[in-house]
N, C-alpha and C positions, 0 to 999 in steps of 0.2 A: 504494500500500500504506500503509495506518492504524495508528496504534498503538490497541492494543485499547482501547476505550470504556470498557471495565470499570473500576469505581474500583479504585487502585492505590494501597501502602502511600508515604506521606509521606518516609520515611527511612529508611536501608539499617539492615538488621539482618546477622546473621552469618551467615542463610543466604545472602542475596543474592551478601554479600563470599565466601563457600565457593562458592555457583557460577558467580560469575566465575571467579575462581583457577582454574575447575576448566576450565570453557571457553577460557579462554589459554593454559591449558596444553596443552587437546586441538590448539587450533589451530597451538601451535610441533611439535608431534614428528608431526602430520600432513603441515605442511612444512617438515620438518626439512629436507632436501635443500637445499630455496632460502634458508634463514636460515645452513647451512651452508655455502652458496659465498658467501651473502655476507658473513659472518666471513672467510672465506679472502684474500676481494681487500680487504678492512678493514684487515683486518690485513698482508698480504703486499704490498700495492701501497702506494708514501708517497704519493703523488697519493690514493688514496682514503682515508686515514686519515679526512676530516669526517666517514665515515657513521657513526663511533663518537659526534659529536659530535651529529646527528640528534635519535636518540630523548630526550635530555636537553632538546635546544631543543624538541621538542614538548610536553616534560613541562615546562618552563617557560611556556610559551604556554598550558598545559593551567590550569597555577596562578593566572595571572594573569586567567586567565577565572572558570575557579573563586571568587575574590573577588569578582569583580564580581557574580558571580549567588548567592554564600551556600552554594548546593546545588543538586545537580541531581537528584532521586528519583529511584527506580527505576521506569522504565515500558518493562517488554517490549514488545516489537516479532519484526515476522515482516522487519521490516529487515535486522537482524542476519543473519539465516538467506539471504535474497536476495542479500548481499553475498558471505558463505561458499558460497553455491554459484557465483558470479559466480567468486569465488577460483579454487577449484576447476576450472572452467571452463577458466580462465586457465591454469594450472598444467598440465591436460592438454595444451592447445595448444600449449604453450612444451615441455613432454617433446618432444611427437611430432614439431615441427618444429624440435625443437634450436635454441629461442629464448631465450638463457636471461636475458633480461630480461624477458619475461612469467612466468616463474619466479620470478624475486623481487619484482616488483611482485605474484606472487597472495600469495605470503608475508605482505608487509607488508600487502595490503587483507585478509587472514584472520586479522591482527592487531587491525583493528578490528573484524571484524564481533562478535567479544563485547560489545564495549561499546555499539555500536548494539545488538547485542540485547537488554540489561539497561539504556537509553537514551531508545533510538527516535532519531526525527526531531529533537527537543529540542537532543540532545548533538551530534549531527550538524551542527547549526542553527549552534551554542552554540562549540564547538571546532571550527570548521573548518580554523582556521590551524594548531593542533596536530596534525589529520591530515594535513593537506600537507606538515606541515616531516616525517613520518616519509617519505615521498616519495624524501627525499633518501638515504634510505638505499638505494633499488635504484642498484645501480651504473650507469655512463654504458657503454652498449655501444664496443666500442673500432670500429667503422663512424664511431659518431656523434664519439668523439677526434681520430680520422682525417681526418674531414670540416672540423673547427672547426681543427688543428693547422694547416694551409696557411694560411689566411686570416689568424689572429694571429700565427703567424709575419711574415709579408708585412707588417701592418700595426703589430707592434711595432717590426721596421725602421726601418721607413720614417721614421716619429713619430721614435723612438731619435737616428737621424741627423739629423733635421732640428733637436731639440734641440739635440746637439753644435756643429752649425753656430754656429745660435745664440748659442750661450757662446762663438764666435770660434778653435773647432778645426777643423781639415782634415777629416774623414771621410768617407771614399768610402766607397759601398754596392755591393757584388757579390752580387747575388743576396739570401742571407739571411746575408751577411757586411758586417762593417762595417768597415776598416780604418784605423785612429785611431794614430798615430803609430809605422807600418810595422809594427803589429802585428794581422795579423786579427784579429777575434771574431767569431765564430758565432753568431747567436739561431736556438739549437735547441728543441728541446723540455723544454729545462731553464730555458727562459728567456723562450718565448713567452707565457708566462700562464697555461697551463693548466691547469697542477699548482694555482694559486693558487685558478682562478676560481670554479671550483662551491663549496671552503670560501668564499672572499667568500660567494658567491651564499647561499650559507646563512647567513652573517654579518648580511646584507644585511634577508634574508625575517626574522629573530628580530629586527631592529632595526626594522624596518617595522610589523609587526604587535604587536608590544612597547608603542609608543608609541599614547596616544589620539589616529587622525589617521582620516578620514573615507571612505569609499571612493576618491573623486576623489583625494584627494589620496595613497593610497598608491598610484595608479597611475602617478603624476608622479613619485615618489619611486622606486619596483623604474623607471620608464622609466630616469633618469636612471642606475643601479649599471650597468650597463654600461660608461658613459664613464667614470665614477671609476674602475673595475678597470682600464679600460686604462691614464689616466694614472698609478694606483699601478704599473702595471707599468712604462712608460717611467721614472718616477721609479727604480723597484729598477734599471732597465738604464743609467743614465747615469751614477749611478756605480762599476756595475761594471764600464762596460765601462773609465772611466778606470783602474781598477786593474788590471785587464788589458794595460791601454795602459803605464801609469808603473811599475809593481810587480809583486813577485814572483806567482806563479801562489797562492802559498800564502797571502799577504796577500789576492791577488783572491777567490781560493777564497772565506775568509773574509767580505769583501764582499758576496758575492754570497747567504750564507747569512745575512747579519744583515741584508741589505735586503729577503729574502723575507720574513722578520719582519716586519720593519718596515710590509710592506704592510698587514696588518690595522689596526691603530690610525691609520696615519692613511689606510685606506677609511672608519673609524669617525667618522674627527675632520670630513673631507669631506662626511662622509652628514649628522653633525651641524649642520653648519654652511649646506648647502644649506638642511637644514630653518630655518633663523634669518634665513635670507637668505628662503627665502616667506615665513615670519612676519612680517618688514620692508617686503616689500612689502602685505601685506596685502589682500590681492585678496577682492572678496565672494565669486567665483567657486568660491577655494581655502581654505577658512579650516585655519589650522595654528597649536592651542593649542598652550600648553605641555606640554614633553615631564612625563607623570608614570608611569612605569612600572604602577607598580604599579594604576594606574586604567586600564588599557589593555580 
């Protein structure tokens, strides 16, 4: 599918901007239902709070492209309309079989299809990485929580303890307990990573695509955010768990809430510094300029 051949005006005028407006808008109260639940677990769930943080990183990603190209005119497309039916599609399938993650991923793809429409292929081309980061806005089905909770439990443990070792304390591991000076500790679901990781993960993708870096090399780069999430999480667990071990529950409490902080800046500082350490090595294969945001 083409965007129409026909000449097409240089620069948006008021009507163009009125039926946008007017198309975003049919497309939120079309599927109001799936932008509805997913306000509800945005907001009602602390683990999903990033998807509030989403549309911002796209609209960020959206800017920083936007500079680079000046403008992007207005060229209709039968794009837009193939997407909204795709939506739509979507949205019935996810009703009938009670999916409701294809529910709100038709949400968010019938969020873009206005601007492919008033677009085309160009903007499509042009903001990729801005449509993907809205992505993060459909919730993580709780199958797929389920599935990931066992495994980083098991594998925060594990690390967790063998750290402590390390620094020269006793801790015995039972199961997804750790016991550090006759005091269990549990890595449960408040402590395996997961509540953190998809904000990282989002962290990650606006820091990735932000920076002027080459295909190849943001593939090196999203490969690597996984091991850095994990060790920011063993880093937040070794000293919580000593404050569980030495100190009161209220002090650990404490702990435990400023290290989960604490994870974002230095996944940032880590993400940064990997990229300085390719830069140093200086590989033909990988080349990785300087970071300049704004030229991204």
């Amino acid at each position: 599918m083409k965007d129409s051949p026909t000449a097409q005006p240089t620069r948006w005028t008021p009507r163009h901007l009125v039926v946008g407006a007017c198309l975003v808008a049919a497309s939120l109260v079309a599927f109001r239902g799936g932008w509805s639940d997913i306000w509800v677990q945005a907001t009602k769930r602390a683990d999903n709070g990033y998807i509030l943080l989403a549309p911002l990183v796209a609209l960020w990603l959206a800017h920083l492209r936007w500079i680079r190209a000046s403008s992007v005119p207005p060229a209709p497309s039968f794009l837009g309309a193939a997407v909204g039916a795709a939506a739509l599609a979507l949205a019935w399938w996810g009703v009938e079989t009670d999916t409701r993650a294809a529910v709100h991923l038709a949400a968010v793809s019938a969020l873009v299809a206005p601007i492919l429409a008033m677009t085309g292929w160009r903007s499509l081309r042009m903001f990729a990485p801005a449509f993907g980061a809205l992505l993060f806005m459909v919730p993580v089905p709780g199958e797929i929580r389920r599935w990931l909770a066992g495994p980083l439990q098991d594998l925060a443990t594990t690390m967790t303890q063998e750290v402590l070792e390390l620094l020269g304390t006793d801790a015995v591991r039972e199961g997804n307990s750790i016991t550090l000076a006759g005091q269990p500790i549990f890595v449960d679901e408040a402590c395996d990573g997961m509540r953190m990781v998809l904000a990282l993960l989002l962290t990650f993708y606006a820091f990735v695509f932000a920076v002027p870096l080459r295909l190849r090399a943001r593939l090196v780069v999203l490969a690597i955010c996984p091991v850095i999430a994990l060790v920011c999480n063993v880093a937040r667990l070794v000293p919580t768990a000593f404050a569980f071990a030495y100190s009161s529950s209220d002090i650990a409490s404490r702990v435990h809430d400023i290290a989960g902080w604490a994870m974002l800046p230095l996944a940032l500082g880590m993400l940064v510094g990997f990229l300085a350490f390719l830069r140093w090595l200086d590989l033909e294969w990988l080349p990785v300029p300087r970071m300049r945001f704004a030229q991204a």
